[in-house]
N, CA, C and O of each residue as an XYZ file, in Angstrom:
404
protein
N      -2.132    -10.060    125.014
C      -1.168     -9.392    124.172
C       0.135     -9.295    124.959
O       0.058     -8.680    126.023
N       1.472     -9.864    124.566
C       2.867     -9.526    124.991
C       3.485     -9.296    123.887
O       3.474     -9.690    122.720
N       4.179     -8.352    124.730
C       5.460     -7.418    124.067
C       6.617     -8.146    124.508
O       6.745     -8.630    125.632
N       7.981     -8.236    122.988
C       8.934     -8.610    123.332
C      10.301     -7.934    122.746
O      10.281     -7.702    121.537
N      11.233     -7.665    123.310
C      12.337     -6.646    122.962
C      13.199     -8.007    122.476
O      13.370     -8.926    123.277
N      13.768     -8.072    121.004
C      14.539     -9.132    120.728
C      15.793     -8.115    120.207
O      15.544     -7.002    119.744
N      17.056     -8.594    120.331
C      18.446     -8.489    119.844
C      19.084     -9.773    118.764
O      19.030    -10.946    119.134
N      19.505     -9.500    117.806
C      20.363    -10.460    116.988
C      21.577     -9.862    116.655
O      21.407     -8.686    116.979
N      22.749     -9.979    116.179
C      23.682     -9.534    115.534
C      23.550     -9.053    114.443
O      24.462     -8.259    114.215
N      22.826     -9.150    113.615
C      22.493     -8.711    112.473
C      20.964     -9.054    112.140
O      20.343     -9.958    112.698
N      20.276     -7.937    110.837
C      19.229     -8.068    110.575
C      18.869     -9.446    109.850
O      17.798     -9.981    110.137
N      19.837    -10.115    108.802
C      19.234    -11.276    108.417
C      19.361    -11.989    109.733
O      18.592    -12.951    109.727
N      19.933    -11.909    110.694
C      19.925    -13.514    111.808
C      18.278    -12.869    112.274
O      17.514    -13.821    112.436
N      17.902    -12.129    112.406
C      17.003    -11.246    113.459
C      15.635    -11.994    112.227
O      14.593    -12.512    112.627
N      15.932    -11.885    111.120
C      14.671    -12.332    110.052
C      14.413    -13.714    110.432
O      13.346    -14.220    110.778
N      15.855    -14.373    110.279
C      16.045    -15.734    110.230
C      14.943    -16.751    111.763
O      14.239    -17.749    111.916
N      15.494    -15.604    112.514
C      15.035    -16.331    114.120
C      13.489    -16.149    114.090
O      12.854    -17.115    114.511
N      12.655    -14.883    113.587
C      11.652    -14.417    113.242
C      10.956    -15.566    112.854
O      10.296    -16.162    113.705
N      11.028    -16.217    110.988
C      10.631    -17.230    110.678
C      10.736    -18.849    111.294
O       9.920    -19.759    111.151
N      11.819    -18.852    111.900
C      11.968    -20.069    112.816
C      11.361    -20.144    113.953
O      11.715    -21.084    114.664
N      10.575    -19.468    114.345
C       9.688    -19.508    115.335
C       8.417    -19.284    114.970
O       7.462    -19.436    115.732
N       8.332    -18.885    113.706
C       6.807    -19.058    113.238
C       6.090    -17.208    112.860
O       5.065    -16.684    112.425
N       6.963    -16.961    113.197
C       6.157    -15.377    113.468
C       6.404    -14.658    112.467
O       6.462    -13.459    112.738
N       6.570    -14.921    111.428
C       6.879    -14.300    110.132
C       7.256    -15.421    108.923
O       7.643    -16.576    109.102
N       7.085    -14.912    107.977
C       7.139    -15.704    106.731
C       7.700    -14.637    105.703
O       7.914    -13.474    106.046
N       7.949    -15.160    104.278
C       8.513    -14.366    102.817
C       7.123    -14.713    102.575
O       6.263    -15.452    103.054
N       7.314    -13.533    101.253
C       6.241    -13.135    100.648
C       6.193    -12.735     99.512
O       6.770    -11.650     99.578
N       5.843    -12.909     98.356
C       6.443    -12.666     97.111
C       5.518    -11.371     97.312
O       4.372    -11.272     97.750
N       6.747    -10.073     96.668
C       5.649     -8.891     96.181
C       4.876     -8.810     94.624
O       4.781     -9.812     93.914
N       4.343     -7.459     94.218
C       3.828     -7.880     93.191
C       5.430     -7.973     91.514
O       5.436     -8.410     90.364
N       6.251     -7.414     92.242
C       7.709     -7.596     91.223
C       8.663     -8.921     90.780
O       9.512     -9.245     89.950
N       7.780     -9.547     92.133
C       8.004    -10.794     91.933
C       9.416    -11.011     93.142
O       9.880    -12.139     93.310
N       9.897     -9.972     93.796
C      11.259    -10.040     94.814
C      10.115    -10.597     96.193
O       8.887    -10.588     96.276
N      11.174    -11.037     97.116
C      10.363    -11.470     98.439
C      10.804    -10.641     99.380
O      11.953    -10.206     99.467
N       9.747    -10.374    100.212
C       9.887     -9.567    101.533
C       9.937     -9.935    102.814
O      11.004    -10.516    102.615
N       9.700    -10.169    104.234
C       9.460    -11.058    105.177
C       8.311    -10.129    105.905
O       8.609     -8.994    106.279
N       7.219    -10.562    106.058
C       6.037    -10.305    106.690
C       5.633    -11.143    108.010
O       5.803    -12.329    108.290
N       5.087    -10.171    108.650
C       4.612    -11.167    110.161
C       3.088    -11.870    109.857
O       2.119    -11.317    109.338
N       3.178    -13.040    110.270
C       2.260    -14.081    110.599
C       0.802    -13.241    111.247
O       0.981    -12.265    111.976
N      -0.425    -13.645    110.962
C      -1.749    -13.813    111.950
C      -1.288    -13.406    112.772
O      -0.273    -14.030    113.085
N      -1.689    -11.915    113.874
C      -1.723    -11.876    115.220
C      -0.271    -11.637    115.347
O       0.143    -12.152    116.386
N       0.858    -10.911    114.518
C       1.798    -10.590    115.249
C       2.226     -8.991    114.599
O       2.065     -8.941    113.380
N       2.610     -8.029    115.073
C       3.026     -6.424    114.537
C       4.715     -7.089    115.272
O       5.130     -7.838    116.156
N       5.213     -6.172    114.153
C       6.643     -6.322    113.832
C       7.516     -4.754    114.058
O       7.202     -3.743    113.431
N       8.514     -4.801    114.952
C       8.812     -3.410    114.898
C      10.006     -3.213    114.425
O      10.602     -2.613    115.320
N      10.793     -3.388    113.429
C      12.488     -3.076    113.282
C      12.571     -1.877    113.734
O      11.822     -0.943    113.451
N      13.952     -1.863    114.816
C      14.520     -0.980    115.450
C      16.026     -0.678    115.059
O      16.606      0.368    115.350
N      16.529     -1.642    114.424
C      18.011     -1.565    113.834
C      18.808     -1.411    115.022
O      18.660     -1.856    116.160
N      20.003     -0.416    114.307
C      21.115     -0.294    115.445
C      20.752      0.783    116.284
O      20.049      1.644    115.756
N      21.136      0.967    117.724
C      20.964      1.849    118.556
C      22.011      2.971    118.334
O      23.228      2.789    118.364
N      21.391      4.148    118.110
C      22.919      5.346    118.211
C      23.114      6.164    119.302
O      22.162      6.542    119.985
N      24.464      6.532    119.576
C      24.341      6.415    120.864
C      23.728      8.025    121.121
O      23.291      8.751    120.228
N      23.800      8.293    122.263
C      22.724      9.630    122.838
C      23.864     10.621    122.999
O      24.948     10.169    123.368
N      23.741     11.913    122.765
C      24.264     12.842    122.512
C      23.757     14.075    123.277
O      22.681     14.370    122.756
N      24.014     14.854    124.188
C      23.777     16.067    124.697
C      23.262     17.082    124.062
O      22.747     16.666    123.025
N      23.137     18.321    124.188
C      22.800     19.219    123.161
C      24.055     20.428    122.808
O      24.030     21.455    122.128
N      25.127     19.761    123.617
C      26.442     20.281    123.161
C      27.568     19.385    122.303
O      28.764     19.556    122.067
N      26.441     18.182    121.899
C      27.077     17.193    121.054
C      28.120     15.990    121.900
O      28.813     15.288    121.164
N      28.195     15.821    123.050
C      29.005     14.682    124.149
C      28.452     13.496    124.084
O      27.317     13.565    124.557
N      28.619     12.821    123.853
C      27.566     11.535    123.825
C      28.190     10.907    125.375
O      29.320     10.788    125.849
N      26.477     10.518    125.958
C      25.905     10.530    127.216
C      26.282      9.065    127.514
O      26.911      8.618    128.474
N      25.653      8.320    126.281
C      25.254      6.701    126.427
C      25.926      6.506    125.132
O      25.942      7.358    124.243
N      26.565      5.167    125.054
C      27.137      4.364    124.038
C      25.753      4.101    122.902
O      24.667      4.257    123.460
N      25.697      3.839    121.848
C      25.166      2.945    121.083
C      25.009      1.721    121.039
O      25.773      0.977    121.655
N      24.044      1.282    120.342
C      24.732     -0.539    120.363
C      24.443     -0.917    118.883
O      23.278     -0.779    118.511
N      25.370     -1.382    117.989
C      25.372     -1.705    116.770
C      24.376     -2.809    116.031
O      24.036     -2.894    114.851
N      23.949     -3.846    117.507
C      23.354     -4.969    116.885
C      22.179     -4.300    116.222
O      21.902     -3.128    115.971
N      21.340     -5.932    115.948
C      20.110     -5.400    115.555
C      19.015     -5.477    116.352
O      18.871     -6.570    116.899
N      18.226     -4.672    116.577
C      17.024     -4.681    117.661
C      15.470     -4.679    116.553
O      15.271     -4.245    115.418
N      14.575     -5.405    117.585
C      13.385     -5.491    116.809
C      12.275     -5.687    118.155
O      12.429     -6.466    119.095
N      11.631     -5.156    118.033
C      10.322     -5.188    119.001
C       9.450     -6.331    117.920
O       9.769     -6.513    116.745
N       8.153     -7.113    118.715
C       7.539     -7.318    118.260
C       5.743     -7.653    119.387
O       5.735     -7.946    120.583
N       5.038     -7.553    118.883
C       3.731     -7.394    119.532
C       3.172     -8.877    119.227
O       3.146     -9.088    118.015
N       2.678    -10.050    120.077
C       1.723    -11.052    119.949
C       0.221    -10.671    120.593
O      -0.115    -10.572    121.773
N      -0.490    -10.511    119.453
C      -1.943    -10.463    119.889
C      -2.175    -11.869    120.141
O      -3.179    -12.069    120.825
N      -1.481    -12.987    119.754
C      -2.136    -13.862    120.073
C      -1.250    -14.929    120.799
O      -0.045    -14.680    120.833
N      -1.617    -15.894    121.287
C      -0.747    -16.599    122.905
C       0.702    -17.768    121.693
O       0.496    -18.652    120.861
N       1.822    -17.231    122.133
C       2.664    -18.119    121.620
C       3.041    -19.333    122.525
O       3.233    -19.148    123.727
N       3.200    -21.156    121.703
C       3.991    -21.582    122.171
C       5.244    -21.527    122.712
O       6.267    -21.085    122.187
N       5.061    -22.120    124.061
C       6.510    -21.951    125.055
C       7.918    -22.606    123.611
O       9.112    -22.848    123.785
N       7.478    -22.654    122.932
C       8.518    -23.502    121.729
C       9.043    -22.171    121.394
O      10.196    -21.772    121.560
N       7.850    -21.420    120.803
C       8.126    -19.864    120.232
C       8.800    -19.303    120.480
O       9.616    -18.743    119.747
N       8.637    -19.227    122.251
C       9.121    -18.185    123.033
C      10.749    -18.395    123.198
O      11.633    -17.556    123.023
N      10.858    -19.668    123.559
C      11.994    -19.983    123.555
C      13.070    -19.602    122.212
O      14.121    -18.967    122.294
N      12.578    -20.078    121.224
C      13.454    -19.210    119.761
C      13.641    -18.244    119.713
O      14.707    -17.982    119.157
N      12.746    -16.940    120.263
C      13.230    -15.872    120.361
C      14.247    -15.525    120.938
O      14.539    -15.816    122.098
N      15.056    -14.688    119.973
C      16.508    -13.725    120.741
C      16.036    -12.758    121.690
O      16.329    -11.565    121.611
N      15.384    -13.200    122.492
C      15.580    -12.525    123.900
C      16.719    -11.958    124.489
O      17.786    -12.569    124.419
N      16.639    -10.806    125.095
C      17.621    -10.747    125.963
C      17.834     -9.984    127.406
O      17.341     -8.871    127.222
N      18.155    -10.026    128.275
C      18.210     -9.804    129.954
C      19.692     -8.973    129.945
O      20.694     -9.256    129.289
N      19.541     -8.130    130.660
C      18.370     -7.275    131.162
C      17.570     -6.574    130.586
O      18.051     -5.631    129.958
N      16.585     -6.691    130.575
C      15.551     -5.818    128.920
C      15.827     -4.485    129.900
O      15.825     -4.443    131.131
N      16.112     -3.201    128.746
C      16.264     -1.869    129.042
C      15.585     -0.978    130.256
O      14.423     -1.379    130.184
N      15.601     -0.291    131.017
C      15.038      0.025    132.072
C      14.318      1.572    131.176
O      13.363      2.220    131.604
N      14.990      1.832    130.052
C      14.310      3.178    129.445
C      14.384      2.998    127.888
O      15.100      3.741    127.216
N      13.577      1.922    127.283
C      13.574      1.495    126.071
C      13.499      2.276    124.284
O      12.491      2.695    123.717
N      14.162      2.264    124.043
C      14.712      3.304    122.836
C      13.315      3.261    122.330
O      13.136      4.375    121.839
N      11.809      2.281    122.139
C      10.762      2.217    121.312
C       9.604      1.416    121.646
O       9.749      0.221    121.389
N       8.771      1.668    122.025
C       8.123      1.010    122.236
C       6.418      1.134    121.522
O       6.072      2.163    120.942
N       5.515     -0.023    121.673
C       4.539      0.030    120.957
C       3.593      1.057    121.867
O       3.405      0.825    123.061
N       3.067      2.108    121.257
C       1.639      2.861    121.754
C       0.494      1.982    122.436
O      -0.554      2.513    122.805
């Protein structure tokens, strides 16, 4: 099982990169609109935009970050192809806004 912290600019690029690597697909609901669901063996975490951190006298501590963030969990072993499509990004957080239990 690996965990991976991905960033996109926005939530459709963040869907987009998702399905281009295999790890999610659309899905018709029962209304007949489509949704994007993760593949066999993968949990999906949307994290959206980061806001920034605030004191308890209201100062904000730490900036925000507007992009879009998404965790996601592989129970099962991805191609180095996979891995590579993913919006990765360095330096992954030293105190991560979310993480999986």
């Amino acid at each position: 099982m690996t965990d991976y912290m991905l960033r996109t600019t926005t939530e459709s690029a963040m869907l987009t990169a998702l399905k281009s690597a295999g790890l999610a697909q659309d899905s018709a609901t029962f209304d007949g609109s489509t949704i994007v669901v993760p593949t066999a063996g993968i949990s999906i975490d949307h994290i959206g935009p980061i806001p920034p951190t605030v004191d308890k006298d209201g100062v904000q501590t730490s900036p925000g970050d507007a992009r879009w963030h998404t965790n996601i969990r592989a129970m099962i072993e991805l191609t180095p192809e996979q891995v590579t499509a993913l919006p990765t990004f360095t330096p992954e957080p030293s105190i991560p806004y979310r993480v999986f239990a």
